[in-house]
C-alpha positions in Angstrom: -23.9 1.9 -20.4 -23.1 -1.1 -18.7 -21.9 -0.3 -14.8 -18.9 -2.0 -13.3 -17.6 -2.3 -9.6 -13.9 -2.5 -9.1 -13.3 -3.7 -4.8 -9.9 -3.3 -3.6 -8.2 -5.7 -1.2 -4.6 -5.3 0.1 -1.6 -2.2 0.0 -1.2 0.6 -1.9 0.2 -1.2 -5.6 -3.3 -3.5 -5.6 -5.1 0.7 -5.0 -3.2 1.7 -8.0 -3.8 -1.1 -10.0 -7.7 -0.3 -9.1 -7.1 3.1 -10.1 -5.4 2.4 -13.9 -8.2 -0.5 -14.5 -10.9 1.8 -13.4 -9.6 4.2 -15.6 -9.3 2.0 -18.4 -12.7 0.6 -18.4 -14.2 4.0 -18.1 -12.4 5.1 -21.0 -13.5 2.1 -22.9 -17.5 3.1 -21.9 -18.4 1.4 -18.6 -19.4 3.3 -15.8 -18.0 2.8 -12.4 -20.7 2.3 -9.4 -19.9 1.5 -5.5 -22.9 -0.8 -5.8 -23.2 -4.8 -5.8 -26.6 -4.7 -6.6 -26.6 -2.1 -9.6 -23.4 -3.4 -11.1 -23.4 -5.6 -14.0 -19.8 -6.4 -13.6 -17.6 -6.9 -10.6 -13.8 -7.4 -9.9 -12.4 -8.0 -7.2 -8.5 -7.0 -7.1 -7.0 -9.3 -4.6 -3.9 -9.5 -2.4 -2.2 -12.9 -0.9 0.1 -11.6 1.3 -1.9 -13.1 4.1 -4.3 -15.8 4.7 -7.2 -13.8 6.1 -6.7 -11.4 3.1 -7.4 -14.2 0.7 -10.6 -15.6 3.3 -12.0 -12.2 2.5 -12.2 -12.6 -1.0 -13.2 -16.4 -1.0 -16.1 -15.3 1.2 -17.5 -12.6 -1.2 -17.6 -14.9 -3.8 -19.6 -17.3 -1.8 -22.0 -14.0 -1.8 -21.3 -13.2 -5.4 -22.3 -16.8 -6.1 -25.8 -16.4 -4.3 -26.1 -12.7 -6.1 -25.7 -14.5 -9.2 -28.5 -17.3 -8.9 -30.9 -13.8 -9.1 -28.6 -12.4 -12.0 -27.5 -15.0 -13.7 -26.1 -12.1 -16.4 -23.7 -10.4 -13.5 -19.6 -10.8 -14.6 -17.6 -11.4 -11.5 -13.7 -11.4 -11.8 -10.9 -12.1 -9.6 -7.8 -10.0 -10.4 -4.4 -9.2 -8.7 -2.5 -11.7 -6.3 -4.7 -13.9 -5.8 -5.4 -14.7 -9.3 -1.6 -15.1 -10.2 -1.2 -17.4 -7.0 -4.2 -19.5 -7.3 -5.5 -19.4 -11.2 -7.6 -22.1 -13.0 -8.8 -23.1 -9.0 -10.5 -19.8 -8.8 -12.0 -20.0 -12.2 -13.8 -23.0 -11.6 -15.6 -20.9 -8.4 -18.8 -21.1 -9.3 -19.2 -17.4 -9.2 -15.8 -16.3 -11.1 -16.2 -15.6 -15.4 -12.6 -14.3 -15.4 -9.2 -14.7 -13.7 -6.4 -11.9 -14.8 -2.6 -11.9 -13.1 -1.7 -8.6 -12.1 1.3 -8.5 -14.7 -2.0 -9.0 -17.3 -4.1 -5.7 -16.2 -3.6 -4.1 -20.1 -6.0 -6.9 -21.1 -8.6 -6.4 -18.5 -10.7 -4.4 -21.3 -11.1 -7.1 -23.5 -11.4 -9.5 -21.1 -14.3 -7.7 -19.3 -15.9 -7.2 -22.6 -15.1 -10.8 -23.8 -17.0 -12.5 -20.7 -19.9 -9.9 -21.2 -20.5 -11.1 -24.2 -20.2 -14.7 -24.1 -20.4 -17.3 -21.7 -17.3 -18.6 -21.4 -14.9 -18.6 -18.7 -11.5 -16.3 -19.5 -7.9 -17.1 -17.6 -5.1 -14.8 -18.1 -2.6 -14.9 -15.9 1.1 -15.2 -16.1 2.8 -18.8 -16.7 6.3 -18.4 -15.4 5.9 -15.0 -13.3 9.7 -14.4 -12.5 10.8 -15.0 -16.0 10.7 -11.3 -17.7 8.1 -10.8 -20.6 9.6 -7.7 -22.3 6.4 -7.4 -24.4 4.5 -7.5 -21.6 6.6 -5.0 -19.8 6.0 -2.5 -22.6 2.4 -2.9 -22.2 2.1 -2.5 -18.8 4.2 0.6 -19.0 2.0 1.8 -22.1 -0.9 1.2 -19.8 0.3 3.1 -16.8 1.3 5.9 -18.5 -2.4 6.0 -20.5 -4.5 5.9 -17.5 -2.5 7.4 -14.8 -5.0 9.1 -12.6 -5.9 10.5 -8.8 -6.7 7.9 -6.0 -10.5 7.1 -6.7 -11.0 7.3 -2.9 -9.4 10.5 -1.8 -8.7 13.7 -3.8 -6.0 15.1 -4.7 -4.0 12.7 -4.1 -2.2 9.7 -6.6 0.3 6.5 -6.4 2.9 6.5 -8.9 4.5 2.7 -9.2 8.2 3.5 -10.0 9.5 -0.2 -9.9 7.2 -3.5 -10.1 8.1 -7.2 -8.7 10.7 -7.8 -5.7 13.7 -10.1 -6.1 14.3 -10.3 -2.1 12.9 -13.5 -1.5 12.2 -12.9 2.2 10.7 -16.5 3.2 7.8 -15.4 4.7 6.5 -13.7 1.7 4.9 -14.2 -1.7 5.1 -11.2 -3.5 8.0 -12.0 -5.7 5.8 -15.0 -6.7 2.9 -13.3 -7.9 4.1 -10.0 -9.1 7.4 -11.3 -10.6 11.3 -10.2 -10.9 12.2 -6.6 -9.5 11.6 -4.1 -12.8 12.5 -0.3 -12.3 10.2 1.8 -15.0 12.5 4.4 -16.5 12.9 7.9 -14.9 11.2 9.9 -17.5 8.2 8.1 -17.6 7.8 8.7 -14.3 8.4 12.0 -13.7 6.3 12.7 -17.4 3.7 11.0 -15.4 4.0 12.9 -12.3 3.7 16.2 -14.5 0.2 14.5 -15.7 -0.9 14.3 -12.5 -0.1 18.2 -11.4 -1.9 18.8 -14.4 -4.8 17.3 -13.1 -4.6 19.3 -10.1 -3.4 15.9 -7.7 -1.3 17.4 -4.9 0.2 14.5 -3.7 2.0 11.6 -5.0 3.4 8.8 -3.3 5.7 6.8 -5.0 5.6 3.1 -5.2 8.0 -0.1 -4.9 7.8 -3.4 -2.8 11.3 -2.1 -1.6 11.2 1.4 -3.5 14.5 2.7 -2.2 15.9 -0.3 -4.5 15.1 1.9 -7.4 18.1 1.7 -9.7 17.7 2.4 -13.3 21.0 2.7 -15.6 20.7 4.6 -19.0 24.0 4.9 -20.8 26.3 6.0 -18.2 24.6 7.4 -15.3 22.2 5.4 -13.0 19.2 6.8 -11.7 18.1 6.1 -7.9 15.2 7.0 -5.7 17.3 10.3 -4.4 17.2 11.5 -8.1 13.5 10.8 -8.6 13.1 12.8 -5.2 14.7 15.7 -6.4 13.3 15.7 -9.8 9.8 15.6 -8.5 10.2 18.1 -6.1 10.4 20.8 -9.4 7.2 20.1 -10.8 5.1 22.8 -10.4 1.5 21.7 -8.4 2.9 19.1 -6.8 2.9 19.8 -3.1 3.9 17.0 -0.9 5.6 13.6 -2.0 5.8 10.3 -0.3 7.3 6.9 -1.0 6.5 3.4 0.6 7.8 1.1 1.5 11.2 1.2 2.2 13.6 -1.9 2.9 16.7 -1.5 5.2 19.5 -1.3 3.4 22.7 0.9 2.9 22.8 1.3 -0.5 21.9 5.3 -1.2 19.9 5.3 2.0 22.0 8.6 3.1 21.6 10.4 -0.2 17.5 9.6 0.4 17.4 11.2 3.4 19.9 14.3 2.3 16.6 14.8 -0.7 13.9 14.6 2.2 16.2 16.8 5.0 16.3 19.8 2.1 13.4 19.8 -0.3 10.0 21.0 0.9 8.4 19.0 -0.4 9.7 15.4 0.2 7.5 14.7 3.4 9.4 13.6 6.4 8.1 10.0 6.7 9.5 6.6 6.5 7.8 3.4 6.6 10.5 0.8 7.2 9.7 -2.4 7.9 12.0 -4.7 11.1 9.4 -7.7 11.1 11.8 -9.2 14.3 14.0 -7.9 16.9 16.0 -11.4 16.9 19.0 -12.2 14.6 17.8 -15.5 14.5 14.6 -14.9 13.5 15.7 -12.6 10.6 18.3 -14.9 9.5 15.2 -17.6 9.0 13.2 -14.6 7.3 16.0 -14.1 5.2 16.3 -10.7 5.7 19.5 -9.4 5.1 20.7 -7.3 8.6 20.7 -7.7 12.0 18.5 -5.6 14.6 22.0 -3.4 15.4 22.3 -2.6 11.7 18.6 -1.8 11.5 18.4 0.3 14.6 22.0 2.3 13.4 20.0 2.9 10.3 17.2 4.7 12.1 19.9 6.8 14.2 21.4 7.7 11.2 17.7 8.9 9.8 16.6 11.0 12.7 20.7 12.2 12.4 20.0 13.6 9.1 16.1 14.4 9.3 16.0 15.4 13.0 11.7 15.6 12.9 11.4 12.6 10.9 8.4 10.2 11.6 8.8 6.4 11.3 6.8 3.4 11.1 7.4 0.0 11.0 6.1 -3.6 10.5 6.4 -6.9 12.1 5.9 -10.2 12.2 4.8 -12.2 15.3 4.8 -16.0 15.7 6.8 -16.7 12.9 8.4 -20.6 12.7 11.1 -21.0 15.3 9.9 -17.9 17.0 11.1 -18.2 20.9 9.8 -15.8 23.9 13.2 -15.0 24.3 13.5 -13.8 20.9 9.8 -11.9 21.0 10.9 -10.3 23.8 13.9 -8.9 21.4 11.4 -8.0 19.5 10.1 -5.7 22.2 13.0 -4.4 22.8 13.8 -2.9 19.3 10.2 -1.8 19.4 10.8 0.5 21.8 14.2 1.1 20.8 12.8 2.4 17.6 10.4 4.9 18.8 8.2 4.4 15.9 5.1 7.1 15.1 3.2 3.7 14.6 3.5 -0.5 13.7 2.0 -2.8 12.1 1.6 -6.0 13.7 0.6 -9.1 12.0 0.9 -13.1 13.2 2.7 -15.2 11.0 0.7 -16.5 7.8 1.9 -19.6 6.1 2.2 -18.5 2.5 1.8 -21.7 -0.1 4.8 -21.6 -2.7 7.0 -19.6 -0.2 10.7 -21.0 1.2 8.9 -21.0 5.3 6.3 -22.8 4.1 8.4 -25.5 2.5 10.9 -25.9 4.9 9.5 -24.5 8.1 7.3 -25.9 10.3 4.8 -24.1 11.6 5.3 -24.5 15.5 4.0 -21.2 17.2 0.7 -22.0 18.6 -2.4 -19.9 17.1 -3.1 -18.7 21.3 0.5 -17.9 21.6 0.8 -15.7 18.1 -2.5 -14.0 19.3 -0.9 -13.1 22.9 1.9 -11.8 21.4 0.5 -10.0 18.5 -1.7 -8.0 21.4 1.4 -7.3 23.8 3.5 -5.7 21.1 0.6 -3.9 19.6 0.1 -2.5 23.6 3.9 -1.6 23.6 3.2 0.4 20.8 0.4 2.2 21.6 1.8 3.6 24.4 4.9 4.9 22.8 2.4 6.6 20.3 0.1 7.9 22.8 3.4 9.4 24.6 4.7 10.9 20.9 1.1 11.8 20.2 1.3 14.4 23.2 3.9 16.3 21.9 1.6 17.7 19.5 -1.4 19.7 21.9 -1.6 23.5 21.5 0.6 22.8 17.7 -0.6 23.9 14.6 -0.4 21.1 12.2 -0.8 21.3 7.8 -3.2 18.5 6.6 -3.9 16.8 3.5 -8.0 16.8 3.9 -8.8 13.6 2.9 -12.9 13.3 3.5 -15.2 12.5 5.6 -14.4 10.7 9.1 -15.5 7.4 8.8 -15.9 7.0 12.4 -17.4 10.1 14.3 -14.8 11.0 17.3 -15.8 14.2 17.8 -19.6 15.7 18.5 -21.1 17.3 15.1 -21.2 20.9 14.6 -24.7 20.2 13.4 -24.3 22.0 10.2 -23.9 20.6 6.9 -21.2 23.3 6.2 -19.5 21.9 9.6 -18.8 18.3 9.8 -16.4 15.9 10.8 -13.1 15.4 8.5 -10.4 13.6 8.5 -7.0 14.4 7.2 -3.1 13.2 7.1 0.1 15.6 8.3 2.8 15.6 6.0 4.1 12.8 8.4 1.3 10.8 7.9 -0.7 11.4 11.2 -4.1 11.3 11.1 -6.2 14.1 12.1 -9.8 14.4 12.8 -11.4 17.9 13.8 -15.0 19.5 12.1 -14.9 21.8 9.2 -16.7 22.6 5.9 -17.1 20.0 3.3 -15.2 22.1 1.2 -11.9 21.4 2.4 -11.9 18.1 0.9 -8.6 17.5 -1.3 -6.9 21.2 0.0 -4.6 21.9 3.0 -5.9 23.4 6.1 -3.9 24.6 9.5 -5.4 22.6 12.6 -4.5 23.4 16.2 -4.0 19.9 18.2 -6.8 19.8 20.8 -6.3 16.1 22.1 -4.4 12.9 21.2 -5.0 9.4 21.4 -2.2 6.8 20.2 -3.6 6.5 16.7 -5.0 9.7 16.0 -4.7 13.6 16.6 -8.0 15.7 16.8 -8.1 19.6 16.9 -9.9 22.3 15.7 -9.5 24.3 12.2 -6.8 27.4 12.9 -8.6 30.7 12.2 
């Protein structure tokens, strides 16, 4: 039985992606493995959203490529973003035996098989990614609805795509380049999917889109949105929490979102809506389509309607054009926004994408870097200062495993260590407890905070 090792880079779509080829291959006979050196095929499922993401990947094949010079035999293939953006260039790495487009995942069984049997190097990616393949799309639905199955990496817990490719052409960004036109899958096969998945004892879903409160599906006379696939999922039986990522600001059914989240249960109380500026000029030249008012009314009108909702955010620092007066707008929506957390990220010339065409890039590397640490201190003290509200609470987390990093002294017992686990708001939460917890609930009482993570003790 021939042993393959599938290594994730990037968001949650490239994990899910990981998750149905994993599936797939283990289906068709391989057996997944964690390790390089016992594997006799590798892919590596790649994201291009930024630069260093793609450096990541480029410097593991330079490993792969000395790993191979031992074992000439090993397959290595590049899959995802990367391969879509870059093709035939990465197939004449010296390391790489097959190249596969995200839109071409169905095929990654024969292709694997294929390059394990012969010599020869395999391409397959799309050639015109934002025209629609309906063929293709009925594959690719056929293929997530076959191999559906938990996150690989923590228990009890599954992503459920319920829309693929992005048609908002934000100029920064190369998404709707690599993953194609903005496709909604149809209602029932998502919620027959997320009945699969309480059947396999998964507790929580999170539902998937590059802007996944876009979902819009028409069938005869009514149209579907993301409220409706809210509510529906929130009757499956087994099904305990469900989340959604990643939003986009716009008007469009955003009330009738949060109306879904304010009543049902289950709907967790979390929003993850990205800003990337504070300045009107900047998001005008990002083509993003609302001002820093409109954005900020749409988080009043949020907390309006979901009074203990918890919000996070992304943005962009650096970007071409980018002034101090208008990072310092920046700042001030930060802390307008009162977000649980941010992500902050220095502007990333994208090859293909409208800033990299017509924009120079004129923010100096020293100045992005001063600027991506400022706003990431701004943050971290609004967190810290939310954080606090939590000591002496009793919180209900989704165990998720083992803490990666130790922050809290071991118990010294093998029936006592250190977990980590997420709130229904998507804080993190560290305190000791038996290994047994992994993939169920447990109560924790807040002991002490920091601005990225809660740690406490279990509730007897």
């Amino acid at each position: 039985m021939r042993k393959v090792l599938v290594q994730t880079y990037g968001c949650q779509m490239n994990k899910l992606d990981s998750a149905l080829i994993s599936a797939a291959l283990e289906q068709a006979g391989f057996r997944l493995t964690d390790n390089t050196d016992e594997a006799d095929v590798v892919l590596l499922n790649t994201c291009s959203v930024r630069q260093h993401a793609e450096d990541r990947v480029l410097s593991h094949l330079g490993h792969l490529k000395h790993l191979k010079k031992n074992r000439p035999d090993i397959v290595v293939g590049v899959i995802g973003c990367m391969a879509q953006r870059l093709g035939d260039k990465l197939l004449q790495h010296q390391a790489v035996n097959l190249v596969c487009g995200p839109a071409q995942i169905p095929h990654i069984v024969d292709l694997v098989n294929e390059a394990v049997e012969k010599t020869q190097k395999n391409l397959d990616i799309a050639d015109n990614i934002r025209q629609r393949d309906l063929e293709n799309d009925t594959a690719l639905e056929q293929f997530e609805s076959a191999h559906s199955s938990d996150d690989r990496q923590i228990p009890s817990q599954a992503f459920v795509r319920v829309m693929r490719g992005c048609d908002k052409f934000c100029t920064y960004c190369v998404v709707p380049y690599v993953r194609g036109p903005e496709h909604c899958r149809p209602p029932e096969a998502i919620i027959e999917q997320i009945k699969k998945l309480a059947d396999q004892r998964i507790k929580q879903v999170t539902l998937l889109g590059q802007t996944v409160n876009s979902y819009k599906y028409k069938a005869g006379d009514r149209t579907y949105y993301l409220s409706d696939l809210l509510h529906t999922a929130s009757g499956i039986g087994g099904i305990e929490w469900i989340k959604f990522v990643t939003s986009y600001p716009i008007e469009d059914h955003f009330d009738e979102i949060l109306r879904v989240m304010a009543y049902s249960p289950k709907v967790c109380k979390y929003l993850h809506i990205p800003a990337q500026s504070g300045s009107d000029k900047i998001l005008r030249a990002m083509n993003r389509s609302y001002t820093a008012v409109q954005y900020l009314d749409l988080l009043d009108r949020a907390r309006a309607i979901v009074p203990d909702i918890a919000i996070a955010g992304d943005f962009i620092v650096g970007f071409p054009g980018e002034t101090e007066e208008d990072f310092q707008l920046t700042i001030v929506l930060l802390k307008k926004a009162q977000y649980k957390n941010a992500f902050i990220f220095k502007y990333s010339p994208r090859p293909g994408t409208t800033a990299d065409k017509r924009l120079e890039d004129n923010v100096p590397s020293d100045v992005k870097q001063k600027r991506n640490i400022e706003l990431l201190a701004v943050q971290n003290q609004i967190s810290s200062q939310m954080n606090q509200s939590f000591l002496g609470r009793k919180v209900q987390v989704l165990v998720e495993g083992l803490s990666k990093k130790p922050h809290l002294d071991s118990a010294g017992s093998d029936d006592n260590l250190q977990l980590v686990g997420r709130t229904a708001t998507d804080h993190i939460v560290v305190f000791n407890g038996p290994q047994s917890l992994v993939g169920r609930f447990a109560n924790v009482i807040i002991t002490k905070t920091s601005s990225l993570t809660l740690f406490g003790r279990l509730a007897t």
